[in-house]
Backbone bond lengths (Angstrom), bond angles and torsions (degrees), N, CA, C in turn:
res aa  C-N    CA-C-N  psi(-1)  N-CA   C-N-CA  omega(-1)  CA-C   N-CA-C  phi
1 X - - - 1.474 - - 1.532 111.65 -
2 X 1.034 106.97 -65.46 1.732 120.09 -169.96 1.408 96.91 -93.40
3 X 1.508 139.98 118.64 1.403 135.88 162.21 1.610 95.28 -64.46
4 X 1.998 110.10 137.91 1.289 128.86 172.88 1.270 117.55 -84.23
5 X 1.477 129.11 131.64 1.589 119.39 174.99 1.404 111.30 -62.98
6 X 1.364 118.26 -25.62 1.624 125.22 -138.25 1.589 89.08 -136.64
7 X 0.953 118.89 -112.84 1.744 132.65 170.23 1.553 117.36 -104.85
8 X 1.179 78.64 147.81 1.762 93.95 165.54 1.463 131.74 -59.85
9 X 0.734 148.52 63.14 1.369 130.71 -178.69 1.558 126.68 -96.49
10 X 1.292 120.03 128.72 1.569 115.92 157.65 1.203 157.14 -77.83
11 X 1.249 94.93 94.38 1.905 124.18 -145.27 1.900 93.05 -101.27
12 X 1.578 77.64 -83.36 1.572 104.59 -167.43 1.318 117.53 -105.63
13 X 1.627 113.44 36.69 1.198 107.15 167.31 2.320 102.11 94.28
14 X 1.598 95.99 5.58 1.209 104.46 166.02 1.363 106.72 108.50
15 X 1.369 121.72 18.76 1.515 112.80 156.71 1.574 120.93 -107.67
16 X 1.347 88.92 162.39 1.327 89.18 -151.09 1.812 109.97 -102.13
17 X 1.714 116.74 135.92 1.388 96.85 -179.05 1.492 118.49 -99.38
18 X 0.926 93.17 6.90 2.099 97.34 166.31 1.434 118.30 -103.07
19 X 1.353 105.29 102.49 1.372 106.96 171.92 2.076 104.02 148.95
């Protein structure tokens, strides 16, 4: 959904909170 600056993670549906 959301392109990540940093990593991917699956939080919120694929955004990411590092970065």
């Amino acid at each position: 959904p959301i392109p990540a600056p940093m990593m991917q993670t699956v939080d919120e549906g694929g955004a990411s909170e590092c970065g």
